[in-house]
C-alpha positions as CSV (number, residue, x, y, z in Angstrom):
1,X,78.1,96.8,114.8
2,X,79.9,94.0,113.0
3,X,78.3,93.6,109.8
4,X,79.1,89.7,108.5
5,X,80.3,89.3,104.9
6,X,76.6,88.1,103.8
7,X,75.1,90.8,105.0
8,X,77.8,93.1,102.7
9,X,76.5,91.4,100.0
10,X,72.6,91.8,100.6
11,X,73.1,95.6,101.0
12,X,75.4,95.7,98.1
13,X,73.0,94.3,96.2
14,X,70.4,96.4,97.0
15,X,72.8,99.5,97.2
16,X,72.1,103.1,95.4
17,X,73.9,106.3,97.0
18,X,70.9,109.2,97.6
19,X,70.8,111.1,94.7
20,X,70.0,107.3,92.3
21,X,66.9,106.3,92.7
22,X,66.1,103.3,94.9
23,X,66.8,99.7,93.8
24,X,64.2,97.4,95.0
25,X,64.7,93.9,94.2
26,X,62.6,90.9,94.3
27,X,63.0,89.3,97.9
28,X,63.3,86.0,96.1
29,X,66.5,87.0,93.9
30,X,68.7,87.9,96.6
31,X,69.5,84.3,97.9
32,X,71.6,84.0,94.8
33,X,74.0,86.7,96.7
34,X,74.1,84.5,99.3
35,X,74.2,80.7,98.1
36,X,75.7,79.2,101.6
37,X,72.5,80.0,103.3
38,X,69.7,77.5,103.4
39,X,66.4,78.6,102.9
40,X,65.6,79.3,106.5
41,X,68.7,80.8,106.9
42,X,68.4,83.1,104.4
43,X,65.1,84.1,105.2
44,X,66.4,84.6,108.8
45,X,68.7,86.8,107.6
46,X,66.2,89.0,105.6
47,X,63.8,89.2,109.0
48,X,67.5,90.4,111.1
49,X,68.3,93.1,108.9
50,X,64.7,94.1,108.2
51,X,64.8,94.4,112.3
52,X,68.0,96.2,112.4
53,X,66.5,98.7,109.9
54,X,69.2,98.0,107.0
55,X,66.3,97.2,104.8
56,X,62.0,97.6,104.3
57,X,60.1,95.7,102.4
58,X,57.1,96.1,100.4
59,X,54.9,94.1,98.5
60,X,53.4,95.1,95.1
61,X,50.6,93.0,94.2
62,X,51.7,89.4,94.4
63,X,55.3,90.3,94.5
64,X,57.4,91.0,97.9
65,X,60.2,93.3,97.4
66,X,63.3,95.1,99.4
67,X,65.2,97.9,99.2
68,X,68.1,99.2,101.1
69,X,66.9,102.2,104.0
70,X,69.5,105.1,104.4
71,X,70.9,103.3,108.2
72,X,71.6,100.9,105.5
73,X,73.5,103.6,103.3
74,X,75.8,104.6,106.2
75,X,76.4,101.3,107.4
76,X,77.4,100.7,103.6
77,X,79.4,103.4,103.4
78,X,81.5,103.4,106.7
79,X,82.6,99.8,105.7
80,X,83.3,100.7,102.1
81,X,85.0,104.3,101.8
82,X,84.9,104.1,97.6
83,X,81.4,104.3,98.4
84,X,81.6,108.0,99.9
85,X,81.0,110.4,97.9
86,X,83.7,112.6,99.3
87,X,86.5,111.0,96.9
88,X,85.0,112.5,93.6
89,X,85.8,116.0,94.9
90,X,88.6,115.1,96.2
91,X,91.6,117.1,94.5
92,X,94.9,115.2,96.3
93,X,94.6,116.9,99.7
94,X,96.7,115.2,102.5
95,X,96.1,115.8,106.2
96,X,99.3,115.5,108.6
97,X,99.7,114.3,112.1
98,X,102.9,114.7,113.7
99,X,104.1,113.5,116.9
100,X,105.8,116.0,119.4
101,X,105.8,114.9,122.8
102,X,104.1,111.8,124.4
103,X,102.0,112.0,127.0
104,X,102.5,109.9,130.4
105,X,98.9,107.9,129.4
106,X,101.0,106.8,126.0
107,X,104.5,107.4,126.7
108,X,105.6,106.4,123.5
109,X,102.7,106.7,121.7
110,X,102.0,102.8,121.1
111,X,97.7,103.5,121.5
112,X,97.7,106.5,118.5
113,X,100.3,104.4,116.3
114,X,98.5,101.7,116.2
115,X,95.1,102.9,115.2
116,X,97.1,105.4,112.6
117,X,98.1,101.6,111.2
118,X,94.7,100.0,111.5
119,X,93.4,102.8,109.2
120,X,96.2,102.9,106.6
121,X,97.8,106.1,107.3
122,X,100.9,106.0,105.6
123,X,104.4,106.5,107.5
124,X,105.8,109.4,106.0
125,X,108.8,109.4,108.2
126,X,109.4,108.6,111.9
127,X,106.6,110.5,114.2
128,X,104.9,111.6,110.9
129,X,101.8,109.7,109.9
130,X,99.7,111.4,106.6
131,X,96.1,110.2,105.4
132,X,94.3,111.3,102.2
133,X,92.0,113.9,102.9
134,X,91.4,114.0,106.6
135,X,92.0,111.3,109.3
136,X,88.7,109.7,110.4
137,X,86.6,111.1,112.9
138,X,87.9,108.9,115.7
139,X,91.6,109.8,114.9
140,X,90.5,113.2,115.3
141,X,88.9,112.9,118.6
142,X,91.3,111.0,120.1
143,X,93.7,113.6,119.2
144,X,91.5,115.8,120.6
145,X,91.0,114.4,124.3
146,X,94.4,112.7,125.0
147,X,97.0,114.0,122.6
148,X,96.2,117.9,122.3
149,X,99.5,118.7,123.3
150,X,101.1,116.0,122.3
151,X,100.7,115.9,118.1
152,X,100.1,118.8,115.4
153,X,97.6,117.8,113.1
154,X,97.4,119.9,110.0
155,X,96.1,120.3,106.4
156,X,98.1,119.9,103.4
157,X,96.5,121.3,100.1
158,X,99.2,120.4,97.2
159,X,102.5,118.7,98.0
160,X,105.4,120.2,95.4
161,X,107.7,117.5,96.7
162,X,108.5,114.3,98.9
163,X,105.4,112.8,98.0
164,X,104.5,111.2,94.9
165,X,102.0,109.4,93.0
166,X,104.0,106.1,92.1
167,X,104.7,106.2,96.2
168,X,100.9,106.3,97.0
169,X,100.0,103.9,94.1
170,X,102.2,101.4,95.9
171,X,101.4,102.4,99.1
172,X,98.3,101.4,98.5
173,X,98.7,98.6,96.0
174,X,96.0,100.7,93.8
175,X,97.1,98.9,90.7
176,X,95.7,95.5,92.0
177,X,92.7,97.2,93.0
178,X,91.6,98.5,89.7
179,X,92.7,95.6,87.8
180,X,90.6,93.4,90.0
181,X,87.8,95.9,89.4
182,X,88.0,96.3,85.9
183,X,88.0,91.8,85.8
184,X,85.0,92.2,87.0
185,X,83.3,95.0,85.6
186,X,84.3,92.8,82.3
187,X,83.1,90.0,83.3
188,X,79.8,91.6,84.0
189,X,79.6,93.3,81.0
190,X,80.1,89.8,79.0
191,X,76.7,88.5,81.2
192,X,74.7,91.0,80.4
193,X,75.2,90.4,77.0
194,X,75.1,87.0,76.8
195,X,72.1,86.5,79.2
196,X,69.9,90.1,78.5
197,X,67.4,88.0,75.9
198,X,66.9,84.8,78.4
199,X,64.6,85.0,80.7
200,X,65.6,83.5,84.4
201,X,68.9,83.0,86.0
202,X,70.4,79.4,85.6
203,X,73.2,78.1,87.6
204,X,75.6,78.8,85.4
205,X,74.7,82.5,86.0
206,X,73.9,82.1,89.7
207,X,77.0,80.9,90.5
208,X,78.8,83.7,88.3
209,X,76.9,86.3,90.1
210,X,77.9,84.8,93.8
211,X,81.2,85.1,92.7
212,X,81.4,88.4,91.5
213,X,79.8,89.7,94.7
214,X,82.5,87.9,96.8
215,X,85.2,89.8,94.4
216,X,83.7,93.0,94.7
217,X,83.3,92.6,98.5
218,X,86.6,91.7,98.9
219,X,88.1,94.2,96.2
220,X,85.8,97.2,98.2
221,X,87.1,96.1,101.5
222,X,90.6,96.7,100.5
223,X,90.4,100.3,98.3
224,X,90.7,103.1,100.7
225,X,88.5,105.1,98.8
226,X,90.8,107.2,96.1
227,X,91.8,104.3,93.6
228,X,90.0,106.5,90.5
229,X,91.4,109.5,91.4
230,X,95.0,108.3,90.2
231,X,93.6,106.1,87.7
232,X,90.6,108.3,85.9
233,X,89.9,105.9,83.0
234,X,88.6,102.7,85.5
235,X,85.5,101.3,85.7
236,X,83.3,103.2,88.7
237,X,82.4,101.1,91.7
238,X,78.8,102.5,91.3
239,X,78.5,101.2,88.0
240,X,79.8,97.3,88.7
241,X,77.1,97.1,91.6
242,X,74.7,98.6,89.2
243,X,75.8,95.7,86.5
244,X,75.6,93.6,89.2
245,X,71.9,94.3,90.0
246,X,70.9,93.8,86.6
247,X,72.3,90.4,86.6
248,X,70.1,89.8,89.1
249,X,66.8,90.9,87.8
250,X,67.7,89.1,84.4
């Protein structure tokens, strides 16, 4: 499904991977995330992903609450890769596909190049396409069913040569990543002090917190996952949305 930029935001707000326990935020709250809705709007928007089973609600005594379900989670996490939990084991594994000869239902492989570019697979050299851990499920099974004598598609544990970190880290662009990450995990850090001992959100804060969500949204939707793993020291994406949420309950 295509999941709209407002709707990245509600479940980012409301985001925790399995083993954190849940965050369940006032229903009320949330509309800061999303200031461009009206009130019907936004309340249309709660009822459509309540439907779609991204989110429950519950009410405890007078107060009505959501929290993100685990379709939620996975819809989270297929969108956002830095989310995945995969990347904090990851050690600098590389898998390799390599083109050999095309077959006559791609004769010059156009189709498999094309979705190695849409998911940032970096060209290595000419017919020779690498991705950081493993290509994704779909490269896989396309290699699988049209190309199974056409590529060879391996595993690549430690490379001693030819491939380099200051080549991946620009690749990538990994520096602007974590800089714009560590902006706003400052910036978040210098709300929760100044705000922690008021009670309510003014719009001041409001509009600081609408902003930082369209940052982070736009920051995740750009890391391919393994920004810490070359830059150890930065600010974790799990902690920013968790600053985030306390903004929110401020």
């Amino acid at each position: 499904m295509a999941v709209k930029k407002n709707t990245q935001k509600i479940l980012l707000a409301l985001y925790s991977n399995s083993q954190e326990p849940p965050v369940v935020t006032p229903v009320d709250r949330l509309a800061v995330v999303v200031p461009d809705l009206s009130p019907s709007g936004f309340r249309s928007l709660i009822m459509f992903l309540e439907t779609k089973q991204l989110i429950y609600r519950q009410r405890v005594l007078s107060t009505v609450s959501v929290g993100i379900t685990e379709e939620g989670r996975r819809v989270l996490t297929a969108l956002f890769p830095a989310l995945q939990t995969r990347w904090r084991q990851w050690q600098g594994n590389w898998m390799v596909l390599v083109f050999l000869k095309a077959p006559h239902s791609d004769p010059h492989f156009r189709y498999l190049r094309k979705l190695l570019l849409s998911e940032q697979s970096i060209v290595f050299t000419r017919g020779v396409y690498l991705a950081p851990d493993s290509f994704s499920p779909r490269i896989i099974h396309e290699c699988q069913s049209l190309y199974s004598k056409s590529v060879s598609l391996f595993s690549v544990e430690k490379w001693l040569m030819g491939l380099d970190r200051p080549q991946v880290i620009s690749y990538y662009d990994l520096t602007a990543k974590i800089e714009s990450y560590s902006g706003i995990s400052k910036e978040i850090d210098q709300l929760l002090i100044k705000h922690t001992y008021k009670k309510g959100l003014n719009n001041q804060l409001k509009n600081n917190i609408s902003s930082l969500f369209d940052r982070l949204v736009d920051s995740l939707r750009e890391d391919p996952g393994f920004s810490r793993f070359y830059f150890p020291g930065t600010p974790e994406v799990n902690k920013i949305i968790s600053g985030l949420q306390q903004l929110l309950i401020l």
